[in-house]
N, C-alpha and C positions, 0 to 999 in steps of 0.2 A: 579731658585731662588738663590740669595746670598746666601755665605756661612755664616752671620752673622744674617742672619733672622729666628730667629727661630719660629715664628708664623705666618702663612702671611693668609689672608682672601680675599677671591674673591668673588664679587659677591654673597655673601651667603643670601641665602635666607631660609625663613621657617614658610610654613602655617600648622595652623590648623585648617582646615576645610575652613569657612570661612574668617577664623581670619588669617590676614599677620602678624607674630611676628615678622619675620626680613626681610628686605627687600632691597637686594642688598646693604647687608654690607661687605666694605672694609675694612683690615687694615695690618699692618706690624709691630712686636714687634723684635727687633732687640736683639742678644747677650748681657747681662748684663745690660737691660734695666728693669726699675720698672715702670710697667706702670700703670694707673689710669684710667678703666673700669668705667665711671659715667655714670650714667641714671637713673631718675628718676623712679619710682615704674611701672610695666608693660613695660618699654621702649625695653627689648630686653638681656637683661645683660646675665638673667642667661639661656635664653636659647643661646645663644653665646656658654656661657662655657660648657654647655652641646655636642654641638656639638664640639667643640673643643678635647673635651675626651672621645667622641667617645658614649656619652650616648647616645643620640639621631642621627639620619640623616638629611640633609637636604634637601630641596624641588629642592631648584638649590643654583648652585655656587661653589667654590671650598676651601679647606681648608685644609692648611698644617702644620706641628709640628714636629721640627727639620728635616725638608727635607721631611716627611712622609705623604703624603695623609691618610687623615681621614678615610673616604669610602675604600680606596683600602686595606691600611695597619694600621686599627687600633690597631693592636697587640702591631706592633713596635711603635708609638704613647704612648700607658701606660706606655710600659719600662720607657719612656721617660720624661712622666708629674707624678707629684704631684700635687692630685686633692683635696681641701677643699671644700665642696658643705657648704650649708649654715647650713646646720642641718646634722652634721656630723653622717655618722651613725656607733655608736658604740653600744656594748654587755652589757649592764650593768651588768651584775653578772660575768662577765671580772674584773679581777684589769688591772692596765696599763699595769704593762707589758706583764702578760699573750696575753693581747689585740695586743701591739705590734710586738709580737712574732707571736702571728696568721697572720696578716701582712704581716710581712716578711717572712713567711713559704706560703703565699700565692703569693708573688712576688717570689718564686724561691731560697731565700738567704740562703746560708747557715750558720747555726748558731752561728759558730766561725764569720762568716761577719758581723751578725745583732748585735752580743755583741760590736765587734769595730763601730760600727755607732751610738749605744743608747746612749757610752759615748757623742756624739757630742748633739744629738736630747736633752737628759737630761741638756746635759746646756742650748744649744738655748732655749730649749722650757718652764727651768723650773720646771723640774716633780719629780727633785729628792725626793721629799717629800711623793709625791704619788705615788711612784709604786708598791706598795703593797697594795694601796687602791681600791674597788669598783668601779667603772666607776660610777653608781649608786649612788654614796654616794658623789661625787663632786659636786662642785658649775658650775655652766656652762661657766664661764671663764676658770676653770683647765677641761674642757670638750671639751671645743674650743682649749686647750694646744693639747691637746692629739690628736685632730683630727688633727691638723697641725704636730703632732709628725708621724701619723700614710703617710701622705701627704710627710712627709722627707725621710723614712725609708730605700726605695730605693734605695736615692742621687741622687733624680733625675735635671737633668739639664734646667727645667721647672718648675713654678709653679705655678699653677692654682688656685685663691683662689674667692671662693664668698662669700662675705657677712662674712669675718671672723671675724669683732668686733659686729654680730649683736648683740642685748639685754645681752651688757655686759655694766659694771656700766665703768665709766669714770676711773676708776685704770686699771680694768682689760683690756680699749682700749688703753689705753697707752703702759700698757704690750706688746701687744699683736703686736701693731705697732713697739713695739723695737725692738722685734723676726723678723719682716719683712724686715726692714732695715739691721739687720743686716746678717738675710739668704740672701739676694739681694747682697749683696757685689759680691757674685762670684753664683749668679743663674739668668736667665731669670725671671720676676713675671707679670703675668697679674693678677689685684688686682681688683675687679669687686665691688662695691659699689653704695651710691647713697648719702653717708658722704661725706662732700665737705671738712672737716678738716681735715679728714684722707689721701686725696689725699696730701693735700697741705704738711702732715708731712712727707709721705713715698716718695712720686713721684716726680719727674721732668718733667715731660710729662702725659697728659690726652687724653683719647677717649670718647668724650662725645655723647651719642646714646639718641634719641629721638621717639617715636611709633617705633622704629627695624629700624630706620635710624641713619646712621652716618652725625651730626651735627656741630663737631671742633674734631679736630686732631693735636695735637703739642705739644711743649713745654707748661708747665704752664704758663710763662709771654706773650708767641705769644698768646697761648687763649685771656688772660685778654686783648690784646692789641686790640683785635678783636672789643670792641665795639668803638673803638674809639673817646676813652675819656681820653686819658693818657693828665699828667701835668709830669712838672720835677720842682724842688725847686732849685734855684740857691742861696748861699750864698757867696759875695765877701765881702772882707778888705775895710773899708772906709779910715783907716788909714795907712796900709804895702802895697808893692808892693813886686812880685818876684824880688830876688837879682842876681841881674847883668844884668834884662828883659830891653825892653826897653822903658818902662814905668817910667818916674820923680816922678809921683805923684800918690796918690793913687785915681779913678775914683769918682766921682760923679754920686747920683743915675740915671740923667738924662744920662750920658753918658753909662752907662753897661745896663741901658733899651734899648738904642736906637741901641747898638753893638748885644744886644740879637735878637732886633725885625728883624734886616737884614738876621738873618740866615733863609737857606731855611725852608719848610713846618712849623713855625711856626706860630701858631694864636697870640691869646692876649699875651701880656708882661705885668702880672699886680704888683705892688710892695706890697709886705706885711712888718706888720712890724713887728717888732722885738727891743724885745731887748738888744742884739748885737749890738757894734761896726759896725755894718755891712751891705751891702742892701743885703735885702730879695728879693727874684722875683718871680714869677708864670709865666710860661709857660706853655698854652696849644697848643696841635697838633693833627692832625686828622691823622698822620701818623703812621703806622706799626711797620716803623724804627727806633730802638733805637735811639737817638739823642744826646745820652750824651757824645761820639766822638767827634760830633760836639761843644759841649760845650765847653769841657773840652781844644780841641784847640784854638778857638776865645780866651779862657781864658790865654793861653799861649803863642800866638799871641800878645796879647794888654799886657804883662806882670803885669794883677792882679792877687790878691793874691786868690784862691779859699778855701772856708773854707766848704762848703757844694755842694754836688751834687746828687740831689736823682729824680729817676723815680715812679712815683705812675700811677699805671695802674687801670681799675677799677676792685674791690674784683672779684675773681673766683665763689663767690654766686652770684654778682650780673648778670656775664654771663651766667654764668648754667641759672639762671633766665629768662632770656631775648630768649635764645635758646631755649628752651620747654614750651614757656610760649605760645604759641599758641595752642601746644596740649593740655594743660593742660585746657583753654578755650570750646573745645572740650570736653574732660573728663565732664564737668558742663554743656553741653548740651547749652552755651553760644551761636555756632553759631546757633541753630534752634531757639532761645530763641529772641536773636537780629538782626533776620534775618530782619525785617522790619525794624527797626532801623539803621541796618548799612550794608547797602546791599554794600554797597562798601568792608566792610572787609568779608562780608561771599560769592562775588563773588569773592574775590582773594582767599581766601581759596578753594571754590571751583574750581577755575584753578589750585592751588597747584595739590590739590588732581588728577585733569583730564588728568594730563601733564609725566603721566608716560610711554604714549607712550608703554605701555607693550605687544607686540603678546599676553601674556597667559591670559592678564586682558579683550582685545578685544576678545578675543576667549572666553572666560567665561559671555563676556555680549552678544557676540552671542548666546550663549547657553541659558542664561535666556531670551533671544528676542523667541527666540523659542518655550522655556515653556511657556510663555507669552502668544504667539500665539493658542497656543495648546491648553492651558486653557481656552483662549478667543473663542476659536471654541467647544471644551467640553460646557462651558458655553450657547453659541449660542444655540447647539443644546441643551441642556437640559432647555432654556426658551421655545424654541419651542414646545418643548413636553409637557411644563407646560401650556403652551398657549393652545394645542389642548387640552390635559386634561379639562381645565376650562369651554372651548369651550362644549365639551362632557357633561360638569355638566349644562352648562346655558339652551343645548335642552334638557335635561329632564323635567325639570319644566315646561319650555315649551308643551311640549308634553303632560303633566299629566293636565293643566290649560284647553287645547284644550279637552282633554276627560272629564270635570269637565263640 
């Protein structure tokens, strides 16, 4: 493993029972990265994090935290994370810092260390107001402080957070995001949610998980670029040109359309208007690849003057959208529901589903072919016995009608 990856995910899987929660999930959170854990309600999130810290095990796969196997050495593992589960669990007849202090007497620190680190946690987090308060007696934002205070106490160089602005009012998620931002400066954070605002304020990168599958993985603008529907806005001078380009005059809209439409992977050139002194333009592109390079040369090429240049990809809701919008289908009983209606989308769904090629999923439908069978012979033979029973009831009457 690099020495820069401090989470990495293989293959993790995790059933229960019948239920596949995760299913061969990948990923990799690298040194000083803030990352954006999205998934929708049941998708896989927080049993991730639980396996990551060691709550839980997994079924298969492998999982590592700063260099440490999960399974092998989860000891060395906790040194390591700071864990916020969603419903943090605190002492309420604790004040903070009592609470704190139990903590760090349970993480090993010694007390002259926990005094020099409360100073840090009490700014990030916040708390100075309460530490002498009831745990009991807070509002459940200075509840969520404290659970992220108890998650710092360590200095751990990881940080595992789920669900930390849940059912907090819009102040208190604000807060709560600025404490994260600003712990993130010099910590690893995997940030586990299913708030698409929250990703976009803290994160530069998302792992978006759907039924216990990973779905996109990247930067936040590669995601949006995913559906491929980005435009760029081009705004040129109808009256200046670059000084000293080589350019006389300044273009006409017909001529910066037709200079735009030659570049590669471009679709439409369409002009909007404005106004500006200026031509407006629309370009759309089905392509991946930032294009605004591209722009920004032809513009300095032909010596106009550029006064606008922007990228709009489409919103990170409307992708999350789009990528769990089939499970979600599911969820509503949609494919059984419009299975006559749309057998084309409920036989591709079920090739989705078929095409996992799993040893342990074939081995498991072995097994129920079996029970199947076993039942079906159980079955057999207990008609048959009911059969001769009924048989046994029809000659008596018989037999009594003949003596009558």
């Amino acid at each position: 493993m690099s020495s820069d990856v401090m989470i990495e995910a293989d293959a993790l899987t995790k059933r229960f029972g019948s239920l596949r929660a995760l299913d061969k999930v990948s990923f990799e959170v690298h040194r000083g990265e803030v990352v954006g854990f999205l998934g929708p309600n049941g998708a896989g999130k927080s049993t991730t994090m639980r396996i990551l810290t060691c709550f839980i095990s997994a079924t298969g796969g492998t999982a590592k935290v700063h260099g440490f196997d999960v399974f092998d050495d989860p000891l060395e593992v906790r040194k390591r994370v700071g864990y916020l589960p969603q419903r943090a669990p605190l002492y309420g007849e604790m004040n903070v810092w009592e609470y704190l202090e139990f903590v760090a007497d349970m993480r090993g620190l010694e007390h002259s260390t926990f005094k020099r680190r409360m100073r840090g946690i009490v700014e990030v987090c916040g708390l100075a107001q309460v530490l002498g308060k009831d745990i009991r007696d807070l509002s459940h934002g200075y509840r969520q402080r404290v659970g992220l205070g108890q998650a710092l106490v360590h200095d751990p160089p990881i940080l595992v957070l789920d669900e930390p602005t849940a059912d907090l009012d819009p102040n208190e998620k604000a807060e709560v995001l600025r404490y994260i931002r600003e712990i993130g400066k010099d910590r690893t954070i995997l940030l586990s949610t299913h708030n698409l605002s929250e990703v976009e304020n803290a994160c530069a990168r998302a792992i978006i998980v759907s039924k216990g599958r990973v779905v996109a993985d990247g930067p936040l603008d590669e995601i949006r670029g995913r559906s491929q529907k980005v435009r760029y806005v081009v705004l040129v001078d109808e009256q200046k040109t670059l000084s000293g380009g080589p350019a006389k005059k300044a273009p006409s809209a017909q001529e910066v359309q037709a200079a735009l439409a030659e570049l590669p992977k471009v679709g439409a050139v369409t002009e909007l208007p404005t106004d500006d002194k200026a031509h407006r333009f629309q370009l759309s592109s089905a392509s991946t690849t930032d294009m605004r390079p591209d722009i920004f040369q032809l513009m300095v090429q032909k010596g106009w003057m550029l006064l606008e240049l922007r990228r709009d990809a489409q919103s990170l809701e409307d992708v999350f959208k789009t990528l769990t919008k089939g499970d979600e289908r599911k969820d509503r009983g949609r494919r059984f529901i419009e299975e006559d209606d749309d057998e084309e989308d409920a036989s591709a769904t079920a090739a989705a589903e078929g095409k996992d090629g799993d040893e342990e999923d074939e081995a498991d439908e072995e097994d129920e072919a079996d029970e199947e069978e076993s039942d079906e012979d159980e079955a057999s033979e207990g008609d048959e016995a009911d059969a001769d029973d009924e048989d046994e009831k029809d000659e008596k009457p018989a037999k009594a009608k003949k003596k009558g």
